[in-house]
C-alpha positions in Angstrom: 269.8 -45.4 -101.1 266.4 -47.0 -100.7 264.4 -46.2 -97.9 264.6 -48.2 -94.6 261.4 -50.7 -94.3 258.3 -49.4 -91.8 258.8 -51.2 -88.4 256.4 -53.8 -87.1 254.1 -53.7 -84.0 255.2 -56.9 -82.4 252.1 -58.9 -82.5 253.1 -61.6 -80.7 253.9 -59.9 -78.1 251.0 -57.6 -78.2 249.1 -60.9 -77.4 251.0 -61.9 -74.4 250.2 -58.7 -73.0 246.6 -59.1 -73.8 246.0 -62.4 -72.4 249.0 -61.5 -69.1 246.6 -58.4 -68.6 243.4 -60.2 -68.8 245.0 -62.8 -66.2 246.3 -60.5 -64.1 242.5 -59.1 -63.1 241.3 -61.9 -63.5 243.6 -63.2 -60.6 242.9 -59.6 -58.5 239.5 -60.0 -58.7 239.2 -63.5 -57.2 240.1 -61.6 -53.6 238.2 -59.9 -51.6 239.2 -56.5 -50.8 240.5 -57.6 -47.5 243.4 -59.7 -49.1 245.2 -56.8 -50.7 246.6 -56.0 -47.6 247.8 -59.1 -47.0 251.9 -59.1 -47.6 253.9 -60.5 -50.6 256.8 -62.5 -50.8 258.4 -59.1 -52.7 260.0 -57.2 -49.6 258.1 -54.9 -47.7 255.2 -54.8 -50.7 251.4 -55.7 -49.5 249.1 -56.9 -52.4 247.6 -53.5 -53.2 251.7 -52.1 -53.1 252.1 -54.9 -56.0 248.5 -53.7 -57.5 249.4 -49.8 -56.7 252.6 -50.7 -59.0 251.2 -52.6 -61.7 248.7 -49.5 -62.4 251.4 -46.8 -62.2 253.6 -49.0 -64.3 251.1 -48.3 -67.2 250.9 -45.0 -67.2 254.8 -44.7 -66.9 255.4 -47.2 -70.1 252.5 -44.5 -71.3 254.6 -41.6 -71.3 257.0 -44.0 -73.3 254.9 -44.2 -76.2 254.0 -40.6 -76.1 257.7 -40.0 -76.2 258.1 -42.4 -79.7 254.9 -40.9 -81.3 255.4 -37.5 -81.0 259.3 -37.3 -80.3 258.7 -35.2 -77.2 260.8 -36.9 -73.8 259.0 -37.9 -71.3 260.6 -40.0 -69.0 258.3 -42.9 -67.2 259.5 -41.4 -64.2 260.6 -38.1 -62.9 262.8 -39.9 -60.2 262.9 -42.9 -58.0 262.1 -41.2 -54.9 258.7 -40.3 -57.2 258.1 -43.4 -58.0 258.0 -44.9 -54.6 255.6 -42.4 -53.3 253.3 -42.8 -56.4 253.6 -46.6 -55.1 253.2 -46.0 -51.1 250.1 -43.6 -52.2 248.1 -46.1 -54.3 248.3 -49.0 -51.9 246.6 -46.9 -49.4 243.8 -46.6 -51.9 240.2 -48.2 -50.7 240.6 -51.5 -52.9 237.2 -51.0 -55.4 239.2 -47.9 -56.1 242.6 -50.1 -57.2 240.5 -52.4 -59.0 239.4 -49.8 -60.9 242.8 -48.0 -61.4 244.5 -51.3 -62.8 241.6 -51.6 -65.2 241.5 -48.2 -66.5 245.3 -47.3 -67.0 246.1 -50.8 -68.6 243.3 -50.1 -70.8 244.8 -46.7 -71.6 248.5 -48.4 -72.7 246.5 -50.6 -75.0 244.9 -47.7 -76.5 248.3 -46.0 -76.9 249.8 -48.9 -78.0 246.9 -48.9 -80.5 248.2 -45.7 -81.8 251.6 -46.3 -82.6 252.5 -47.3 -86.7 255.1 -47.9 -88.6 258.9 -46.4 -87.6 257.0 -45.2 -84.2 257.7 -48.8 -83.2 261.8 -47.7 -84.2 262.0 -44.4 -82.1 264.4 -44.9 -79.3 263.1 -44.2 -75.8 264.9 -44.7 -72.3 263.8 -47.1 -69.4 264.0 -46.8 -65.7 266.7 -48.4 -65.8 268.7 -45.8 -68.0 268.8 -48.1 -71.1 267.9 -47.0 -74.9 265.7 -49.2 -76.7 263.2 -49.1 -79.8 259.6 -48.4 -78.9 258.7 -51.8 -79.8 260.2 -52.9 -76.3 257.2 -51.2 -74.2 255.2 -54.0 -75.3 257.9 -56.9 -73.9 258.2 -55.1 -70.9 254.9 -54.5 -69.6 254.6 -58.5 -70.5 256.7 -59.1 -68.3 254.9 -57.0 -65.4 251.5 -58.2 -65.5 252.7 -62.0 -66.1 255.3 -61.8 -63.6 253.5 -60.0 -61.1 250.1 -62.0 -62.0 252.5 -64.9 -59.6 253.6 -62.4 -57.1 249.8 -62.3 -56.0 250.5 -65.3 -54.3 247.2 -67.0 -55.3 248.6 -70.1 -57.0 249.5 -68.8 -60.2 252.6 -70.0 -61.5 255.8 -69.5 -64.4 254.1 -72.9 -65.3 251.0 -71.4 -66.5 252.8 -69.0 -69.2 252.7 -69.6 -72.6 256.4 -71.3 -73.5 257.2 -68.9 -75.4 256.9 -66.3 -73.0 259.1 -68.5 -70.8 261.9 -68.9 -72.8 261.8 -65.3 -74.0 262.3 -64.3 -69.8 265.4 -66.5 -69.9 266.7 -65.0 -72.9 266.0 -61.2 -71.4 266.9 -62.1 -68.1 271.2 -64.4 -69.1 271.2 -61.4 -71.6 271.2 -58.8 -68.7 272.9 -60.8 -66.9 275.7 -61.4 -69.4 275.6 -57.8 -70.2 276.1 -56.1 -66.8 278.9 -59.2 -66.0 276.8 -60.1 -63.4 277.4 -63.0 -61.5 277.1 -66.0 -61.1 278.1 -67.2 -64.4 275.4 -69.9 -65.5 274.6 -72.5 -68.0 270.8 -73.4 -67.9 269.8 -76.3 -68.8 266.3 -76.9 -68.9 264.9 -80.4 -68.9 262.0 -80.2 -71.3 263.7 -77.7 -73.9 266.2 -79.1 -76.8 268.3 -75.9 -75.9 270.5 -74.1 -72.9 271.0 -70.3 -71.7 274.5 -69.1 -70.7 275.9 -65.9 -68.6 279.4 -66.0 -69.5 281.6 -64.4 -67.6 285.2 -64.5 -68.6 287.4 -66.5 -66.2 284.7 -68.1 -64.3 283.6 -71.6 -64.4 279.2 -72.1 -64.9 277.3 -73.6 -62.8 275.2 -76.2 -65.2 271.4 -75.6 -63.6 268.7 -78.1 -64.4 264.7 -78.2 -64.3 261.9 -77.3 -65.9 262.2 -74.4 -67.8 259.1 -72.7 -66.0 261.2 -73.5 -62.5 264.5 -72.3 -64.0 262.5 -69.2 -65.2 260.7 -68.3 -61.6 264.2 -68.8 -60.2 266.4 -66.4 -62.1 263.6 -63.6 -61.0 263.8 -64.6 -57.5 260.8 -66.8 -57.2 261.7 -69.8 -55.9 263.8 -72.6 -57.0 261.2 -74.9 -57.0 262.4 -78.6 -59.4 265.8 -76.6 -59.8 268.8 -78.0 -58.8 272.7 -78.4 -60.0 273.7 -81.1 -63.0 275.8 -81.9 -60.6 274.3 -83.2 -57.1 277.4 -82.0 -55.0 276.8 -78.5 -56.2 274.9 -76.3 -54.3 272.6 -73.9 -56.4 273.8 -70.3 -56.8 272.6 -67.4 -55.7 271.0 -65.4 -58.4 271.1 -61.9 -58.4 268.5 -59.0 -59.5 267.0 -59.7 -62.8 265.9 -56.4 -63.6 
């Protein structure tokens, strides 16, 4: 039997994380070190919680790479409860010191990233979350951080400045999950400027059709806003969307 092909790195999604990341401090550093303390629209979170995050986030998808190039498990992290305190500890950081943590441990995942070839990009590893995936889906996921989170500074940046592909890759991850935990409520999104929908199907219940842009449809099934989104049908209320993660 022939040998299985080498994986790829997924370059284009290596490049949304290099532009997200780049965006991401590009947007921090336009406060002053004031602002971070001023709260976010994410529940009980100041900016330099979000900023504490992001940098702790890298190091944990870190230890996910270390875990697919060398085989050895480590777990991004040990539990929750560690987690949060990593998270409650970083945002009472003095802000030059944040800045500089958010630089210096996304430039370590790119680093690592850098060192993964071949079938590393294969190995299974396990999120947060409890799910198995290849090693390729680091990359996807800390996208989806720094773009994501980029918004939840609350400066004015917005789903609208992704790239489109970007945006309809979030609504594929996001009905997947959905569809996949039978999570409710079942949904057929529509967007108005795409020549395609998204579904959640769940079986005996009727989908709600939901219209807009697809940068609105995609800031509202993460819970930001519902913003040029509305029903197909105008008697419809909108539904209530659930976790997206």
């Amino acid at each position: 039997m022939p040998a299985e092909p080498e994986a790829a790195a997924p370059t284009g999604e290596l490049e949304w994380l290099r532009e997200g990341t780049d965006r991401f401090v590009a947007h921090l550093d336009a406060f002053a070190d004031a602002d971070l303390a001023a709260p976010t629209a994410l529940p009980g979170w100041s900016r330099a919680h979000l900023v504490a995050h992001v940098g702790h986030n890298a190091r944990a998808l870190g230890r996910l790479v270390h875990w697919a190039r060398t085989g050895e498990r480590t777990p991004m992290y040990a539990s929750a409860s560690v987690r949060d305190a990593e998270i409650a500890e970083g945002a009472e950081r003095p802000a030059p010191e944040l800045r500089a943590f958010v630089r210096e441990s996304a430039g370590e995942l790119w680093s690592a990233l850098g060192g993964l070839s071949g079938d590393h990009w294969r190995a299974e590893v396990v999120t947060a979350q409890g799910r198995t995936v290849p090693a390729a889906q680091i990359v996807w996921m800390r996208c989806r951080e720094v773009w994501v989170h980029t918004v939840d500074l609350g400066d004015g940046a917005t789903f609208a400045d992704f790239p489109a592909g970007l945006v309809d890759r979030l609504l594929t991850d996001v009905t997947a999950a959905w569809t996949q935990r039978e999570q409710e409520p079942a949904l057929i999104l529509a967007p108005e400027d795409r020549l395609r929908t998204w579904t959640v199907e769940l079986a005996g219940r009727s989908a709600a059709v939901v219209t807009g842009p697809a940068a609105g449809l995609c800031a509202w099934i993460t819970g930001r806003g519902a913003h040029g989104v509305r029903t197909a049908d105008p008697g419809t209320p909108l539904p209530v969307p659930g976790r997206w993660l």
